[in-house]
C-alpha positions as CSV (number, residue, x, y, z in Angstrom):
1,X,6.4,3.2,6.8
2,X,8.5,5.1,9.6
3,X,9.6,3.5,12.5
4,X,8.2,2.0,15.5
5,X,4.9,1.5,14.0
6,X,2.0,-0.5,15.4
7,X,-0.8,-1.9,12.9
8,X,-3.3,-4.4,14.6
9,X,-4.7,-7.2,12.9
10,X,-7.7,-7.0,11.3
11,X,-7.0,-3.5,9.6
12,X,-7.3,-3.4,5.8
13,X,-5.6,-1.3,3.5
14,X,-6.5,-1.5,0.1
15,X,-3.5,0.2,-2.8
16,X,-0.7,0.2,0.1
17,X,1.9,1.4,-2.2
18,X,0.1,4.8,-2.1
19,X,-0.2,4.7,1.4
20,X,2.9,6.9,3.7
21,X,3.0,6.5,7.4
22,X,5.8,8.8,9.8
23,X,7.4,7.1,13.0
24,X,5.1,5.7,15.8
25,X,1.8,5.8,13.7
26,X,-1.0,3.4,15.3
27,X,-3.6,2.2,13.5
28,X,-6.2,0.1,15.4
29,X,-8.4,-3.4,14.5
30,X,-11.1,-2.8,12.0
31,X,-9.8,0.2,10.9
32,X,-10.1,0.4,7.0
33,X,-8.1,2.7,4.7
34,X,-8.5,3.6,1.2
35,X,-5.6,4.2,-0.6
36,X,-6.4,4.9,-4.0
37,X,-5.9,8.9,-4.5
38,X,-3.4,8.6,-1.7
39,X,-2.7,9.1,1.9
40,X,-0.6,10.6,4.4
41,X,-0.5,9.9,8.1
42,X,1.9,12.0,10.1
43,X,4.3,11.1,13.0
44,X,2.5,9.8,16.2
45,X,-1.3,9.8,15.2
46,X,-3.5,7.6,16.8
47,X,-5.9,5.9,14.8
48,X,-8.8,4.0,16.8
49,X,-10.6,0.9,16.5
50,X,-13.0,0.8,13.2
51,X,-12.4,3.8,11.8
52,X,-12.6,4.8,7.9
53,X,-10.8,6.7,5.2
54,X,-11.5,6.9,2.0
55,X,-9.9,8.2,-0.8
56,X,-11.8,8.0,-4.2
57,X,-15.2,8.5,-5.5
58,X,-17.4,7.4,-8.3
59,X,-18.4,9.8,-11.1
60,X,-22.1,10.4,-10.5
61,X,-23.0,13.7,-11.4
62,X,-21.4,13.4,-15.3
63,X,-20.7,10.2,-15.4
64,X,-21.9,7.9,-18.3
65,X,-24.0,5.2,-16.0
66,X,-26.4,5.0,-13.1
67,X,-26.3,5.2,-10.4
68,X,-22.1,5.9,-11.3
69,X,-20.2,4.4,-14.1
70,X,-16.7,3.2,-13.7
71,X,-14.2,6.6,-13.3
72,X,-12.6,6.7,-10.4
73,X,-11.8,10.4,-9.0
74,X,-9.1,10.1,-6.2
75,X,-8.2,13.0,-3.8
76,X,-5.6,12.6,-1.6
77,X,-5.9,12.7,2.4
78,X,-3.0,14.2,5.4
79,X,-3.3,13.4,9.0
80,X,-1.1,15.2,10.4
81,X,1.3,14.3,13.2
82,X,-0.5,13.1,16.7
83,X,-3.8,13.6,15.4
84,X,-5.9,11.2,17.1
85,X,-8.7,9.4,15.0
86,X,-11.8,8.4,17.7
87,X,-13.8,4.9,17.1
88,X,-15.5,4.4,14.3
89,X,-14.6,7.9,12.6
90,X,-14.8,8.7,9.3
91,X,-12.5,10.8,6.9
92,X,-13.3,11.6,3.1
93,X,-11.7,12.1,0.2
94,X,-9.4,15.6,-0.3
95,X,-9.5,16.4,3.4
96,X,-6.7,17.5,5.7
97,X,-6.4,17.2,9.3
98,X,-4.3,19.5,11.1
99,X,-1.3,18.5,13.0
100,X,-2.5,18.0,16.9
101,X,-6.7,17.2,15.9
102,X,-8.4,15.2,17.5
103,X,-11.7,13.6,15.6
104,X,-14.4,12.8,18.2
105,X,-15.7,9.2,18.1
106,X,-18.1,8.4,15.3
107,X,-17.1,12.1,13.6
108,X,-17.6,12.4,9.2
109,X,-15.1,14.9,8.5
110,X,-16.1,16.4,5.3
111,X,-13.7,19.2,5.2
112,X,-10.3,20.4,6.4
113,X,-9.5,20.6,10.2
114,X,-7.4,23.4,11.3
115,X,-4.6,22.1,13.5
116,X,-5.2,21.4,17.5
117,X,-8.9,22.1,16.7
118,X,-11.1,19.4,18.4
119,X,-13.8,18.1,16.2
120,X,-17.1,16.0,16.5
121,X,-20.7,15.3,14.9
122,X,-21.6,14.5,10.9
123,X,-21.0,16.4,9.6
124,X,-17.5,17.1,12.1
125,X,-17.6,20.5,13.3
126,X,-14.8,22.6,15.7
127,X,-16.5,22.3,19.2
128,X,-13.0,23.3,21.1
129,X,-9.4,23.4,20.5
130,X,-6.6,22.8,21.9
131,X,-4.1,24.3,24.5
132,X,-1.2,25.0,22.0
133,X,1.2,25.8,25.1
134,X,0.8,22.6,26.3
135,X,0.6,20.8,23.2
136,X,3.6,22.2,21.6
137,X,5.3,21.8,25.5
138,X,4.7,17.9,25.6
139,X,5.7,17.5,22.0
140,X,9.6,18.7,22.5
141,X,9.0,16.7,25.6
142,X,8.6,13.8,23.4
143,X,5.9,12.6,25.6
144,X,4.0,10.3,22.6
145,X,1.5,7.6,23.7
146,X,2.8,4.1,22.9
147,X,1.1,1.2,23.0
């Protein structure tokens, strides 16, 4: 864990040891992470009330029971640096969110976000992006949100 991190109570993390976490990461109440195949949250992301990500799956399609049988298939997930999470998003497993994202409240992200790119709906979807000037500007700034 990095420093200068905030993690509110009542967030679960299940398999910490597989969970990495860069300076000034905050992750809000309710917020549950995965950890199983892995996970990666970069330098000042915001992660919001209630949100989700998950990191494994059950063998359904091969597998040797139904509805699943008991295989775990993990897949690591990045969020990069000051990505902000909205309320009650959802990430799954193997995806990467590019530094500077932002997922819209209530967003399934199903596959990679480019960085900057602004994301919302189920599944999430680019509907703008970001003004990289002025991003990149206010990050050698050093101008992070802190709680």
């Amino acid at each position: 864990m990095g420093a200068n991190c905030r993690l509110a109570s009542g967030m679960r993390i299940s398999s910490p040891e597989n969970l990495t976490l860069g300076d000034g990461v905050i992750i809000q109440g309710g917020t549950l992470i995965h950890c199983e195949g892995g996970v990666t949250i970069g330098s000042h992301a915001v992660i919001s009330y209630e949100c989700a990500i998950w990191t494994d799956n059950h063998r359904y399609l091969d597998g040797a029971k139904l509805p699943f049988d008991e295989t775990s298939l993990g897949e690591a997930v990045t969020v990069g640096e000051c990505v902000w999470m909205g309320f009650r998003s959802m990430i799954v497993p193997g995806v990467t969110i590019g530094e500077g994202a932002v997922v819209a409240m209530g967003a399934v992200v199903a596959s990679d976000v480019p960085p900057l790119a602004v994301v919302a709906g189920c599944p999430a979807r680019v509907v703008k992006m970001r003004d990289p000037a002025h991003y990149y500007r206010l990050k050698a700034d050093g101008a992070f949100f802190q709680v």
